[in-house]
C-alpha positions as CSV (number, residue, x, y, z in Angstrom):
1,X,292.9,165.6,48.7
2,X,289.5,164.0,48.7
3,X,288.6,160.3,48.5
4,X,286.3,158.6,46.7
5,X,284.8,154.8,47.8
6,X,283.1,152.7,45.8
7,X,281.4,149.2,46.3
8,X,280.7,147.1,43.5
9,X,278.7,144.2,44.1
10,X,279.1,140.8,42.0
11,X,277.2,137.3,41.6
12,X,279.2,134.4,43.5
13,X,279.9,132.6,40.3
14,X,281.1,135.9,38.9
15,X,283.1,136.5,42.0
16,X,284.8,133.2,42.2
17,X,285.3,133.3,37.8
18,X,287.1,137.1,38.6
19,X,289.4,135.7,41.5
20,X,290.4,132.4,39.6
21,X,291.3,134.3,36.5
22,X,293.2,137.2,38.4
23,X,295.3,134.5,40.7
24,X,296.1,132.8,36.4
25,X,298.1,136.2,35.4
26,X,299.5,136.7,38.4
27,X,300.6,133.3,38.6
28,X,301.6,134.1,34.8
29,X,303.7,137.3,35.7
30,X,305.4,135.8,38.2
31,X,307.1,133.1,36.1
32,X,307.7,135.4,33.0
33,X,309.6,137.7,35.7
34,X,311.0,135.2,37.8
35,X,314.9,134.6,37.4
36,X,315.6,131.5,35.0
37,X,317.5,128.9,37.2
38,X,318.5,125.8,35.8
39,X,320.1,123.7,38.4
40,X,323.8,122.6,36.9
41,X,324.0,118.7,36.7
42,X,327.4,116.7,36.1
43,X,327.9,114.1,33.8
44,X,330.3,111.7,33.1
45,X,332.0,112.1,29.7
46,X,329.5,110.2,28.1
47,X,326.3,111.4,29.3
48,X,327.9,115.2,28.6
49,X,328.7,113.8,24.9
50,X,325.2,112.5,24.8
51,X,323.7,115.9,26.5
52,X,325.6,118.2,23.8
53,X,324.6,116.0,20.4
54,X,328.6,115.2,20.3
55,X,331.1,112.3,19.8
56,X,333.0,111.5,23.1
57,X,336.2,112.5,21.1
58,X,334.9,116.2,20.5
59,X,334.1,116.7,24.3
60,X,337.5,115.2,25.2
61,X,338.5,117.9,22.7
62,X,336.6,121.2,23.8
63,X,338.1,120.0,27.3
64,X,341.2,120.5,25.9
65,X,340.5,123.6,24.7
66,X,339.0,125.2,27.4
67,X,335.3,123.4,28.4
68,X,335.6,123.2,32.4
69,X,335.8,119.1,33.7
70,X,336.3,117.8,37.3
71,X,337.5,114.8,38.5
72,X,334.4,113.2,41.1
73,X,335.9,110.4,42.7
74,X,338.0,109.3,40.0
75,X,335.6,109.9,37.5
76,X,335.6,112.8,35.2
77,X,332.6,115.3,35.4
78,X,331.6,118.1,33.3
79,X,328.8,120.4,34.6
80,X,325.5,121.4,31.9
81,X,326.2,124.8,32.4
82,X,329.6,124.7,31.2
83,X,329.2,122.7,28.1
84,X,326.0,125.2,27.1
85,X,328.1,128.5,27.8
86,X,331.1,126.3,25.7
87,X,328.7,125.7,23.2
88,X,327.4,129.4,22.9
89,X,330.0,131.3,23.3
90,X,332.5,128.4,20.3
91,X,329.7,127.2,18.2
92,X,328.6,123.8,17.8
């Protein structure tokens, strides 16, 4: 198979304009492929209230039926990730 080799010769400004806007979508396609990670924080009861638009009573209730809580040091904790899968997958 033969091969071909070309050389294409372009202005500095040019140059510079072509590598800054190549290094933009390749920055671009890198974050529309890159996996999503959302680090999982825990809240106290209130702040996970407060984090899902609820009254406390209603988180102590999805607790009680089924929405994941730890106990931290004598405090209860309930991670973000768990109250937006609860949220997804029971409504709001």
């Amino acid at each position: 198979m033969a091969s071909m080799k070309a050389e294409l010769l372009l202005s500095e400004d040019f140059d510079k304009q072509l590598q800054g806007r190549i290094h933009q979508e390749v920055i671009q396609a890198v974050s529309e492929l890159a996996p999503r990670h959302e680090e999982s924080k825990k809240l106290n009861i209130g702040q996970a209230a407060v984090y899902a638009g609820v009254a406390r009573n209603t988180l102590l209730s999805w607790t009680r039926k089924g929405l994941p809580m730890q106990v931290v040091g004598g405090v209860k904790r309930i991670n973000t990730v768990d109250i937006d899968n609860y949220m997804k997958n029971n409504g709001k």
